[in-house]
N, C-alpha and C positions, 0 to 999 in steps of 0.2 A: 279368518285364516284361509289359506288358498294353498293349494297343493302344486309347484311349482318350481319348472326347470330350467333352465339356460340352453340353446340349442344354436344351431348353424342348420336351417331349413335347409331343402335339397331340390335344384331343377323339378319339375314335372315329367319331360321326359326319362330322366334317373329315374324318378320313383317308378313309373312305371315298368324299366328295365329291372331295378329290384323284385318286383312283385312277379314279373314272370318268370323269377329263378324258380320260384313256387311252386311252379306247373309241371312238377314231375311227383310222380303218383308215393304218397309218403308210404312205407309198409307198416302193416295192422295192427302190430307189436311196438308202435311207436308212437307216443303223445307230446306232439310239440304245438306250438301254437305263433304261429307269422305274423308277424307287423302287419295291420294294415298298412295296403299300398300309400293314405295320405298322410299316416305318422311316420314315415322313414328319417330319421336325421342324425345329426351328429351331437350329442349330448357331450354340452361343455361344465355344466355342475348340474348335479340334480339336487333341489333344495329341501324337497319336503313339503308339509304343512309349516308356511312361513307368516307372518302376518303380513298385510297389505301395505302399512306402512313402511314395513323395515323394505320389503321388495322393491317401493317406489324409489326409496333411499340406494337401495343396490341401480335399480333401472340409471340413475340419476348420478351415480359414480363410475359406472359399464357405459354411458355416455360419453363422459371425459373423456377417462381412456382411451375408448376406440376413435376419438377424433387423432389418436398420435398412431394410430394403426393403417396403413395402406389396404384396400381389398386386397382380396386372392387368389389364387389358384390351388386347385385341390384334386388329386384324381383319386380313381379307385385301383384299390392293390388284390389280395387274392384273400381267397377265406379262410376264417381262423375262428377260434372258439376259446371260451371261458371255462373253468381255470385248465382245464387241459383234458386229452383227447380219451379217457378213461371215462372220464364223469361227464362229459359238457353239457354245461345250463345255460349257455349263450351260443350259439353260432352267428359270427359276425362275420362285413368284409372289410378288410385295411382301409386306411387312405395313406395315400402317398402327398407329402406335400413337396412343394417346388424352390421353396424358399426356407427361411423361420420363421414367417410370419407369426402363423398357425401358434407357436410354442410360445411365439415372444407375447401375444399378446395374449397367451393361456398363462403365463408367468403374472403378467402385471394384474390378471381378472384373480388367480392365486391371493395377490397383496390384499384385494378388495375383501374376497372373500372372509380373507384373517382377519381382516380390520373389522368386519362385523361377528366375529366368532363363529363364523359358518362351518366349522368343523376341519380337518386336518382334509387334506388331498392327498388320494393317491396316485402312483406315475398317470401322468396323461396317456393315453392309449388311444389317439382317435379312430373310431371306429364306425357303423352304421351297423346297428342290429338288425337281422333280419331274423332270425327264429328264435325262441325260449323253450329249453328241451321239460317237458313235464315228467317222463317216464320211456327208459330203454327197455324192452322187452328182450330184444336178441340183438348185443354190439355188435354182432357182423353184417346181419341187418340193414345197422344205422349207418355205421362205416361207409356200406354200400351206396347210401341215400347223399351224405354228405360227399363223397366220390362224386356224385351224377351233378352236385349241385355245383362243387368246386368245376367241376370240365366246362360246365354250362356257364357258368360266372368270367372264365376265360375270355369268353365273347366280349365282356364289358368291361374287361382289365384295361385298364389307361383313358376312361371315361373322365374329361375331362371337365370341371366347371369352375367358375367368379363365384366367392364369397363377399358379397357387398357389406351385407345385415346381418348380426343377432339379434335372436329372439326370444325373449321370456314368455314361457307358455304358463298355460293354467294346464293340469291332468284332471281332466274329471274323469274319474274312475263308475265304468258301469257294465252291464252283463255284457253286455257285447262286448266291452274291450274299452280301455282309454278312448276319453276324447281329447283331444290337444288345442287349446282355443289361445290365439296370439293374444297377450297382453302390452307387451311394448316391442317394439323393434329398434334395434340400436344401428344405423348405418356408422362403417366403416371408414374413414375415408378415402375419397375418390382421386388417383393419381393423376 
């Protein structure tokens, strides 16, 4: 068994402009915990503990398909959160895409999915996680914090990049945080 998701990796330089949203001082009454800067991405199904076989069989049909997919263009949009601004367990930033690509070929990985019984989807939301809230102390606070991050993220709003590849990762889960170790890369193809 392997613990294992589906993703759209991210520039270098992106990650890095992600990681510096970070860099404003979080207040004391508040437990969140950041992506590392090298795990930033776009989570296109998160699998589970899957067996190795069935995944080679997924890697091996996410193949086909994206041979009938064009790469992409993708930017970033402004920041938003999980399930809403009362409670939030996710602080994430948009993406804006330029075309359908993105949807058309999140519909036909949907068919794959079904056809191996991988569970029901819900609406696609593409997004990049950057924070996981643990505990609000004082929501005005936090408000404050996501205010400073939102102004800051402005800077990066229309950042734009090529999606060539996905990528099925392995999660090794440890004290420090997820590891993300590439298992197959599916390119795209090239117009």
């Amino acid at each position: 068994m392997v613990r294992a998701f589906l993703a759209i990796d991210l520039p270098q330089e992106l990650k890095k402009k992600l990681s510096n949203l970070g860099k404003i001082d979080i207040p004391k009454d508040i437990k969140i915990k950041w992506v590392e800067e090298e795990n930033f991405h776009i989570t296109l199904k998160f699998f589970g503990n899957i067996k190795e076989t069935l995944l080679e069989k997924l890697f091996k049909e996410t193949q086909k398909s994206a041979q009938e997919h064009n790469s992409f263009q993708l930017s970033l949009n402004e920041v938003g959160f999980f399930p809403q601004k009362k409670t939030p367990r996710v602080v994430w930033i948009g993406i804006n895409t330029h075309d359908n690509t993105l949807f058309e070929l999140h519909r036909a990985l949907k068919k794959i999915f079904k056809k191996f019984k991988l569970g029901e989807e819900k609406d696609f939301h593409p997004h990049i996680t950057l924070f996981r809230v643990k505990t609000i102390g004082d929501l005005k606070s936090f408000n404050s914090y996501l205010e400073q991050i939102s102004e800051k993220a402005k800077a990066i709003k229309g950042f734009t990049f090529k999606v060539n590849e996905l990528i099925f990762f392995e999660s090794i889960l440890s004290s420090k945080g997820p590891v993300y170790r590439p298992l197959y890369k599916v390119k795209l193809k090239n117009e």
